[in-house]
Structure formats: C-alpha cells, structure tokens
MDAnalysis code that builds the backbone (N, CA, C; Angstrom):
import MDAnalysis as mda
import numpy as np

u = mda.Universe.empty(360, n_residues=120, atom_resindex=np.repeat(np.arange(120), 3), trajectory=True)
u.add_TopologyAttr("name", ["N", "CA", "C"] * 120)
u.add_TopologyAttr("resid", np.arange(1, 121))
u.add_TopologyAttr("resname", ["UNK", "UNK", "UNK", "UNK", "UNK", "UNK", "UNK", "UNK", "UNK", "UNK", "UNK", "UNK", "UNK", "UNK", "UNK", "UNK", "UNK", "UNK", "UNK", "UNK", "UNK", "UNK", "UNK", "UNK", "UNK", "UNK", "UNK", "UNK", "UNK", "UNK", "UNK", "UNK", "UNK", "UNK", "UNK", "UNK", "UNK", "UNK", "UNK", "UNK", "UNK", "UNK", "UNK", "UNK", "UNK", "UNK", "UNK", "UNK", "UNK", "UNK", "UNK", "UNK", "UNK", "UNK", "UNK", "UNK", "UNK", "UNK", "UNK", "UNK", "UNK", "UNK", "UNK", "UNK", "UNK", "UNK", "UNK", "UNK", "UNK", "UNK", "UNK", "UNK", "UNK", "UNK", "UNK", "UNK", "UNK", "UNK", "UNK", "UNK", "UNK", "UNK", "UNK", "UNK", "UNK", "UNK", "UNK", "UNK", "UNK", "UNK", "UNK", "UNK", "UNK", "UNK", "UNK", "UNK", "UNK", "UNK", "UNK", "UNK", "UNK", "UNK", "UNK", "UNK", "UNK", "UNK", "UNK", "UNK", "UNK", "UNK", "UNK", "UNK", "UNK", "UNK", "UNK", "UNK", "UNK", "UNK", "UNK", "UNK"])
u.atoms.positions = np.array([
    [97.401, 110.607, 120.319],
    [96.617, 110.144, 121.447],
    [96.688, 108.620, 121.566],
    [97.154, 107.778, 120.291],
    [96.943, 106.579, 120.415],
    [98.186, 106.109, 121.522],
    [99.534, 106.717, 121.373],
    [100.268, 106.188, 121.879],
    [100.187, 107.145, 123.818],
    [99.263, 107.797, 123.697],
    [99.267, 108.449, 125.436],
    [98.726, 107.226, 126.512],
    [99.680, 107.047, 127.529],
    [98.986, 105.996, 128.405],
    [97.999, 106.547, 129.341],
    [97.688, 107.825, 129.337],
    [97.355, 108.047, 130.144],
    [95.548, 108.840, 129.808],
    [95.406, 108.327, 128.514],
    [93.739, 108.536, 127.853],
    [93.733, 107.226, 128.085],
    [92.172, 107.313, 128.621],
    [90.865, 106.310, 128.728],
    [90.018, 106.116, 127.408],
    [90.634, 106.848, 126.722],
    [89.854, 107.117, 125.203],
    [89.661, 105.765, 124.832],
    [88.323, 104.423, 124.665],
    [88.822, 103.096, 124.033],
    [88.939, 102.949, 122.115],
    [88.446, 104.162, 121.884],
    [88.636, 104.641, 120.389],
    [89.669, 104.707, 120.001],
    [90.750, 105.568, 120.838],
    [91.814, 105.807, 120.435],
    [92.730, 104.681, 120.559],
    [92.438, 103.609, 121.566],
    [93.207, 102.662, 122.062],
    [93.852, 101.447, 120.787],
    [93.367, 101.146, 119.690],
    [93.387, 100.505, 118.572],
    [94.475, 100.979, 117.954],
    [95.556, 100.428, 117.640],
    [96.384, 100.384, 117.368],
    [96.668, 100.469, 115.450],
    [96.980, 101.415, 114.800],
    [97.470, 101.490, 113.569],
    [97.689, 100.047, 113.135],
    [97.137, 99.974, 111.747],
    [98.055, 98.772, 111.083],
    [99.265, 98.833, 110.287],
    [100.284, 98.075, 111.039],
    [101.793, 98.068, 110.482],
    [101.634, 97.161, 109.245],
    [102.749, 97.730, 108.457],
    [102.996, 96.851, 106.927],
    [104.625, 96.173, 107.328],
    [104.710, 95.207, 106.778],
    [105.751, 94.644, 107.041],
    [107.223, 94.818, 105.494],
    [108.411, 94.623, 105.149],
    [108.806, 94.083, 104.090],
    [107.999, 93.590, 103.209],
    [108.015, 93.345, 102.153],
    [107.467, 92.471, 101.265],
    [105.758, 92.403, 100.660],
    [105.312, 93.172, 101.777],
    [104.166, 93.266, 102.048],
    [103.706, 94.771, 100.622],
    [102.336, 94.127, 99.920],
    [102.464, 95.210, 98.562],
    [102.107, 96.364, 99.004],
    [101.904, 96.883, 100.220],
    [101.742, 98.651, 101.117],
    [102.795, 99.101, 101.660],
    [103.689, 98.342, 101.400],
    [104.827, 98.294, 102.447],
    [105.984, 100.175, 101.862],
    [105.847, 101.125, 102.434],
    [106.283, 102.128, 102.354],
    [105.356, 102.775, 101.284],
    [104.281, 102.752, 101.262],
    [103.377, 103.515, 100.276],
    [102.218, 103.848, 101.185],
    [101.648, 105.176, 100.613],
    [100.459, 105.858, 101.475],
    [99.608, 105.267, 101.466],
    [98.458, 105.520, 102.452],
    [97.215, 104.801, 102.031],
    [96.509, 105.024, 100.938],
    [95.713, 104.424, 100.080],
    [95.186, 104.572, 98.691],
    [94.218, 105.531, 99.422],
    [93.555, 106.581, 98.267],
    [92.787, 107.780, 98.340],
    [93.355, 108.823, 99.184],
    [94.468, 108.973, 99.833],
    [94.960, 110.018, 100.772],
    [96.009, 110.931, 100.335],
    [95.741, 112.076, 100.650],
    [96.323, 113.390, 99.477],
    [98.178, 112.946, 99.513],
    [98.483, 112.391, 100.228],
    [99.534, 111.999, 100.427],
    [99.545, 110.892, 99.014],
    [98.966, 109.896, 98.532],
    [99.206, 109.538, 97.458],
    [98.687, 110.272, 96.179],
    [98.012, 111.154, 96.041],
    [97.299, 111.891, 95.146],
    [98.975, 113.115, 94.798],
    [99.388, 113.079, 95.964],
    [100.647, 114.639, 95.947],
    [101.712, 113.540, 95.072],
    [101.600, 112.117, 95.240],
    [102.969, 111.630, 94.641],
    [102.748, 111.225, 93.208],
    [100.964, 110.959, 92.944],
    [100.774, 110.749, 91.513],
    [101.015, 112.073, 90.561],
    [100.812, 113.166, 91.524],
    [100.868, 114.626, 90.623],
    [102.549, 114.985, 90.369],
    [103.278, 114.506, 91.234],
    [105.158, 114.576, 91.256],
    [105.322, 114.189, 90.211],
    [104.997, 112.751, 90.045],
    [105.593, 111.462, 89.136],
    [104.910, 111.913, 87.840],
    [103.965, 112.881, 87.254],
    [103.691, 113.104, 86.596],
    [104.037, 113.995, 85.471],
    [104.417, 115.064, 86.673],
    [105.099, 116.091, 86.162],
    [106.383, 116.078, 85.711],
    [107.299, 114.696, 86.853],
    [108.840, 114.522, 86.061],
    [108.649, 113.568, 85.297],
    [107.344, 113.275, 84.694],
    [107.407, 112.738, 83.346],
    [107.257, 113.505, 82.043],
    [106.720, 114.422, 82.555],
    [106.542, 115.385, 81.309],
    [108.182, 116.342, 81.214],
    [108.600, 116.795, 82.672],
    [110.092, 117.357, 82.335],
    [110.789, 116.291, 81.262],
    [111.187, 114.989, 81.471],
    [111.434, 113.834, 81.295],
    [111.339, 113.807, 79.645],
    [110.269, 113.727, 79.290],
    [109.414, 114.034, 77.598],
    [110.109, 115.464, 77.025],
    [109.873, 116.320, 77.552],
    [110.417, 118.031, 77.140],
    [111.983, 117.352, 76.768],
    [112.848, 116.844, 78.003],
    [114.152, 116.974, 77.801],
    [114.290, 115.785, 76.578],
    [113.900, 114.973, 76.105],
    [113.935, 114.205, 74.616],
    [113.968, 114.947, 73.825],
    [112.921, 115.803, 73.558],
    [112.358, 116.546, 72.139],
    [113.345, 117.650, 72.136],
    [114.156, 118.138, 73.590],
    [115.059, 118.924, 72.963],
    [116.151, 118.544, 72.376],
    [116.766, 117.491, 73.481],
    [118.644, 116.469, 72.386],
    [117.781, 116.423, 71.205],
    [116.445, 115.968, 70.986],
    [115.979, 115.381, 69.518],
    [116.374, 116.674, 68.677],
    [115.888, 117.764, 69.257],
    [115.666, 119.244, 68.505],
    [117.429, 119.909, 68.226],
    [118.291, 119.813, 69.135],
    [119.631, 119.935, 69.383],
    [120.734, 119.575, 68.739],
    [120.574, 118.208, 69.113],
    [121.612, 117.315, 69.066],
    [121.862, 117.139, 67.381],
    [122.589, 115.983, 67.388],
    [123.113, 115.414, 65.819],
    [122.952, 113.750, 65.414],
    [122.326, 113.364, 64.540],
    [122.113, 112.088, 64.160],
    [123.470, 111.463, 64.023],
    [124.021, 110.270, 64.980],
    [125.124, 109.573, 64.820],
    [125.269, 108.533, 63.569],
    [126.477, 107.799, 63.324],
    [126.312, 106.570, 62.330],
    [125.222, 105.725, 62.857],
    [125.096, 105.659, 64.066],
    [124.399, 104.408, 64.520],
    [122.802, 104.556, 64.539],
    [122.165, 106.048, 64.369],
    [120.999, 106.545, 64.097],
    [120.506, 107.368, 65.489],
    [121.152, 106.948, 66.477],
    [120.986, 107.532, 67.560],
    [121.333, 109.152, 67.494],
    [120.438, 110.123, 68.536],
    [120.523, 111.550, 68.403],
    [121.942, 111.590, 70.138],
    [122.846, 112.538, 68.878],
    [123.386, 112.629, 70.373],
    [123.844, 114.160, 70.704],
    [123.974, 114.627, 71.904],
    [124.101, 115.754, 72.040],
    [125.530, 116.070, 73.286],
    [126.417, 117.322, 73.348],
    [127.194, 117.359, 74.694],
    [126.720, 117.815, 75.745],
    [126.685, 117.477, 76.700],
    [125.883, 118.135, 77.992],
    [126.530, 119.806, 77.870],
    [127.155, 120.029, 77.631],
    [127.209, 121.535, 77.992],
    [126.422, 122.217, 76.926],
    [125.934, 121.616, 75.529],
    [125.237, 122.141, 74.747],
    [123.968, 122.012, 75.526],
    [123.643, 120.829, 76.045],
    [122.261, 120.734, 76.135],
    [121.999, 121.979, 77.416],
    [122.657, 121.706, 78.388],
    [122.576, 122.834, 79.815],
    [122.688, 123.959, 79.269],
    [123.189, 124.457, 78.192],
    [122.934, 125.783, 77.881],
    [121.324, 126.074, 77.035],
    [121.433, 124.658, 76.700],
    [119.476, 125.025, 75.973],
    [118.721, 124.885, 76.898],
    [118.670, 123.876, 77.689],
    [117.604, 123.411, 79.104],
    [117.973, 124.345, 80.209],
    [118.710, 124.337, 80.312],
    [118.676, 125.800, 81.942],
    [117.840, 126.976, 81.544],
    [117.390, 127.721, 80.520],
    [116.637, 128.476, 80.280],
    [115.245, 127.779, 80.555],
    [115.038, 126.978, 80.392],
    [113.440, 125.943, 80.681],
    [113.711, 125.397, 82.301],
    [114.422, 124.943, 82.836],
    [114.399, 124.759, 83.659],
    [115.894, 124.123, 84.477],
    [116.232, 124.433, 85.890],
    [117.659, 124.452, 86.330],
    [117.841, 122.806, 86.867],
    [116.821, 122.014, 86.340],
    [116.930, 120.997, 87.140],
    [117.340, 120.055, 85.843],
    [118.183, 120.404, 85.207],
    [118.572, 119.401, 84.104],
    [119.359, 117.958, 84.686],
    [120.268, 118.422, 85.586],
    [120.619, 116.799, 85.671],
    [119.819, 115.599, 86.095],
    [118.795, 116.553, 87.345],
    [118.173, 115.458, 87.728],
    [117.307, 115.088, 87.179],
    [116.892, 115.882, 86.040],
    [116.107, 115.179, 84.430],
    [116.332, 113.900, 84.240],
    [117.990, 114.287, 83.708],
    [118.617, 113.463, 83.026],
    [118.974, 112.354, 83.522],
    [119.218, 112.581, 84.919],
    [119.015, 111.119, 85.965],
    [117.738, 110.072, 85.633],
    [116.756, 110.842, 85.721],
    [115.786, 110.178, 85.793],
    [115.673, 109.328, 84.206],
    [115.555, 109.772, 83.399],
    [116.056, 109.738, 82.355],
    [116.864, 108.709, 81.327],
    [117.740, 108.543, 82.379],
    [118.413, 107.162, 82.314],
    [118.268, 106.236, 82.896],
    [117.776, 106.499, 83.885],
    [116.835, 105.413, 84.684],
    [115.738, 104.751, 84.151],
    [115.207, 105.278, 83.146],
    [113.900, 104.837, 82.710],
    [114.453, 104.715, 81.268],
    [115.526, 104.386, 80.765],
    [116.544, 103.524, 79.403],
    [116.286, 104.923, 78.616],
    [116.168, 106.266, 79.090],
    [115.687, 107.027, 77.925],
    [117.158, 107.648, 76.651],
    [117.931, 107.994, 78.051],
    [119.331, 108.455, 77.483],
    [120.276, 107.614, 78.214],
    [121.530, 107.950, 77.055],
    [123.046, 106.900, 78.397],
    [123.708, 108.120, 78.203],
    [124.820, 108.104, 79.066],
    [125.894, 108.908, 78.945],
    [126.922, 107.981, 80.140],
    [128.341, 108.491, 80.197],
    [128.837, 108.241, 80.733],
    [129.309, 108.639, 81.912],
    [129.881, 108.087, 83.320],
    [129.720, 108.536, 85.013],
    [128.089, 108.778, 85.444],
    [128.819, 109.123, 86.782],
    [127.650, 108.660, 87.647],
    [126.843, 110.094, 88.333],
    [127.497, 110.979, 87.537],
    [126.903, 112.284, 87.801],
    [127.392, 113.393, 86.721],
    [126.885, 114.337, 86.480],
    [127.284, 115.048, 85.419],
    [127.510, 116.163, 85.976],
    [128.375, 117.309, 85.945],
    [128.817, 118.656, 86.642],
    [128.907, 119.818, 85.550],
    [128.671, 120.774, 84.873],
    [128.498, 122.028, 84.650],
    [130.255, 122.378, 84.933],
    [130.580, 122.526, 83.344],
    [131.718, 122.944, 83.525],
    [132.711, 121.839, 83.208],
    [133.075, 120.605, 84.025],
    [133.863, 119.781, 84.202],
    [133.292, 118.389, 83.339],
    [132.118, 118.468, 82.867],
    [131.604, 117.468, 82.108],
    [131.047, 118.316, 80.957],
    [131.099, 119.305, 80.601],
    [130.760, 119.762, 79.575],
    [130.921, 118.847, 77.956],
    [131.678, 118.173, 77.325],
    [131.905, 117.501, 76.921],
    [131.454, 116.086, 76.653],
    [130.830, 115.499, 77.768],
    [130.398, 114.204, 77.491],
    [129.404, 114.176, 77.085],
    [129.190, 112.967, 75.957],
    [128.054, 113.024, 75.005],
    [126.873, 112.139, 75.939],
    [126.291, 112.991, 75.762],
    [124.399, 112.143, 75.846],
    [123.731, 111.534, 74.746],
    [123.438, 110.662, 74.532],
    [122.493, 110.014, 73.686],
    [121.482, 109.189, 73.805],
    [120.398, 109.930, 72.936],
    [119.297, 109.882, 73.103],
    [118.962, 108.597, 72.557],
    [118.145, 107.351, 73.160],
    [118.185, 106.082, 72.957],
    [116.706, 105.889, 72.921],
])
C-alpha cells in the first residue's frame, strides 16, 4: 500500500527506511523479527553439523607426522552420508571457518575420493 498512488491512506504514505553500503544494517533483518531469529537458528545448527563433522575425521581419520588428524574424503563420505547427505557443504563451511584444508575448490564423490582432508 505504501507504494499505491492511488491510497489517501497518510499512514501508509511514510516511506520505509533504506540502509545504504557500509551502513552496520545494511543487508540484515530487522533486530527482533522472525526473519532474524530463522537465521540465528540456521547458523546454529551448521555449527553443530560443523562440530559433528570434526569429531568424526577425529574418530576416522589417522594421526599424521605433523600431529594433525587426516582423513580421504571418500572415507569420510562413506561415514558422514549415513548422518547426513550434506557433507560437502559441511566441509565448505568448515574450511571457511580454518577448521579443515584440503585441496580444490570443490570436492565430488567418486572423482575426489582420494584427497586428503585434514583436520586443523
């Protein structure tokens, strides 16, 4: 209704406040609105997937010279796909947050079976 020209409504007439770049709201919900409450409960939960997928390379894998636990992705996808099918994008996340490295920029089932993950 705000944007209809053709309501007399002067309630409705007030215009939203825009966030700009740079600005610390800038692409984030308004505070208290289920819309930020739905993204604290997301971010929560792929922290705990996130935690699970450690304790398994930890549980899995093999202690290197260097002390680091390391494991092959096709070992691990055959332990984690029973828990859950979303292993890479675990493991994305994962490395994003310094947890594991591995090598490339995506991992594939089958064709990366082989490359080592390690748990850091």
């Amino acid at each position: 209704q705000r944007k209809n020209p053709f309501s007399n409504d002067d309630r409705l007439a007030s215009k939203p406040v825009h966030t700009h770049r740079g600005d610390s709201t800038y692409g984030r919900p308004p505070e208290g609105s289920q819309t930020e409450q739905r993204g604290k409960d997301a971010h929560s939960h792929v922290g705990k997937e996130v935690e699970e997928l450690c304790l398994i390379i930890r549980r899995t894998g093999e202690v290197g010279e260097d002390g680091h636990v390391s494991v092959t992705f096709g070992q691990l996808f055959e332990t984690y796909v029973t828990i859950s099918n979303k292993v890479v994008g675990i493991l994305l996340r994962a490395r994003k947050h310094g947890l594991v490295h591995f090598e490339g920029e995506m991992l594939w089932q089958g064709k990366d079976d082989d490359v080592i993950i390690t748990l850091l």
